[in-house]
C-alpha positions as CSV (number, residue, x, y, z in Angstrom):
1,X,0.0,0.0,0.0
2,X,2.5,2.4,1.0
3,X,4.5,1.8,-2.3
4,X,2.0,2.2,-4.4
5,X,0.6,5.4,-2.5
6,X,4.6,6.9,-3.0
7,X,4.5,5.6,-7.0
8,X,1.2,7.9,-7.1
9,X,2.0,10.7,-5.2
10,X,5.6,11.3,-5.4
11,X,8.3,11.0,-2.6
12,X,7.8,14.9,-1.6
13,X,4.0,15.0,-1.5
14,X,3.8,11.6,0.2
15,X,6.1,13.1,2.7
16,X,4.1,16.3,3.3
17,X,0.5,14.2,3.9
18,X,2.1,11.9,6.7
19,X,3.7,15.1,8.3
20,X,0.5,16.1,8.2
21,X,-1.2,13.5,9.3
22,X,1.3,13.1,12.3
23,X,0.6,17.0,13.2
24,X,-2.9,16.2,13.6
25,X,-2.6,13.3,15.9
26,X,-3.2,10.3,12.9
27,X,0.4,8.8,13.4
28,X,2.0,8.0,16.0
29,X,5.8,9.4,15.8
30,X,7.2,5.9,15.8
31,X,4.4,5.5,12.8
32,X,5.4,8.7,11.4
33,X,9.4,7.7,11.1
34,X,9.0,4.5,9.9
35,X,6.9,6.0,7.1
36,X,9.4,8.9,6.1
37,X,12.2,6.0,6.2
38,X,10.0,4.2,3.2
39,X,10.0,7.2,1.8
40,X,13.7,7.9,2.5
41,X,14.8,4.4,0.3
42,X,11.9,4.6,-2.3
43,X,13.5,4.1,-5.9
44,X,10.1,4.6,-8.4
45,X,10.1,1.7,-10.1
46,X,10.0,2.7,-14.5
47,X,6.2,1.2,-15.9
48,X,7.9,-1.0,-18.7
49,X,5.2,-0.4,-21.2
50,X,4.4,2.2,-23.5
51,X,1.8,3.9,-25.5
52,X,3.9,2.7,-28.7
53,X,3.8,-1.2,-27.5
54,X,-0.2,-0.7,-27.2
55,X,-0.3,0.7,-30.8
56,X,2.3,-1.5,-32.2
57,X,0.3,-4.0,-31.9
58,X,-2.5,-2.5,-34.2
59,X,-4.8,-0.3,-31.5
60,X,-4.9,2.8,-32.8
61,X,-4.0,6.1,-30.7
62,X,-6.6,7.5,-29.2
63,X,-8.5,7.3,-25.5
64,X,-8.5,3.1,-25.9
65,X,-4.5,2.9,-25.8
66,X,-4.8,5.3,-22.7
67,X,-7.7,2.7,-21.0
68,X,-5.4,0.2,-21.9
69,X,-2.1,1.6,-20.7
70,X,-4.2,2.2,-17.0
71,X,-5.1,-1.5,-17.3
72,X,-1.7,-2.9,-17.3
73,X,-0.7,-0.4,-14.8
74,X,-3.6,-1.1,-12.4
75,X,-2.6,-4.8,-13.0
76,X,1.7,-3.9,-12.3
77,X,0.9,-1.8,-8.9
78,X,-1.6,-4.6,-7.9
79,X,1.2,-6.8,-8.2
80,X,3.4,-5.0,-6.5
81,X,5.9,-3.4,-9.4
82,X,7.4,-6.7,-10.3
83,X,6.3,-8.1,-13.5
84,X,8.9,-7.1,-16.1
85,X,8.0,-6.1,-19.6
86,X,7.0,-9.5,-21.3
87,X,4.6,-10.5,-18.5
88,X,2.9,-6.6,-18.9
89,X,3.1,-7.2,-22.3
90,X,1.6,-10.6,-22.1
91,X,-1.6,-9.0,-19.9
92,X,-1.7,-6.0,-22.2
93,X,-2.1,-8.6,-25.0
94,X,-4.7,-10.9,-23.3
95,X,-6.8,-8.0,-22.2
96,X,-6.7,-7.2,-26.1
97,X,-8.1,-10.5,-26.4
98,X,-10.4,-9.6,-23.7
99,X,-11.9,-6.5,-25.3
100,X,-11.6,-7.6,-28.6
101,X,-14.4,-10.6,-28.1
102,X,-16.6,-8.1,-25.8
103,X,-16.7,-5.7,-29.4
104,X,-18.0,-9.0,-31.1
């Protein structure tokens, strides 16, 4: 949860909430340093997919290769940032599958 919260926000706004949160009695300060330190060794993790794998293979650019691209994203954070670029590609590919018989 918390990586995935620091993938969305950023290191510096994700520091500023639980500072805030702590100032307002949410966090203990035990709580409170044990967060900043996961903050402190966060490394973003790179998405290994692009638009330009969706449309290589034949979706054309528009809002579907974005709905797409949120998919596999969804579907990498979920899984905690560690499938690599041929298991995203192999989801992106079977939820083309996925959507292609729904538009039958």
């Amino acid at each position: 949860m918390q990586r995935r919260t620091l993938y969305r926000l950023g290191v510096e706004r994700y520091r500023e909430i639980v500072q805030l949160m702590a100032a307002q009695g949410e966090l203990s300060p035990s709580r409170l340093a044990g967060l900043l330190e996961i903050a402190r060794a966060w490394t973003p993790p790179l998405f290994p997919v692009t638009g330009r794998d969706v449309t290589a293979l034949g979706v054309p650019p528009g809002e579907r290769v974005g709905r797409l691209l949120a998919a596999v994203r969804d579907w990498w954070e979920d899984g905690g940032f560690n499938a690599d670029r041929a298991a995203c590609f192999a989801h992106l590919k079977a939820l083309l599958g996925t959507s292609e018989k729904r538009q039958e």
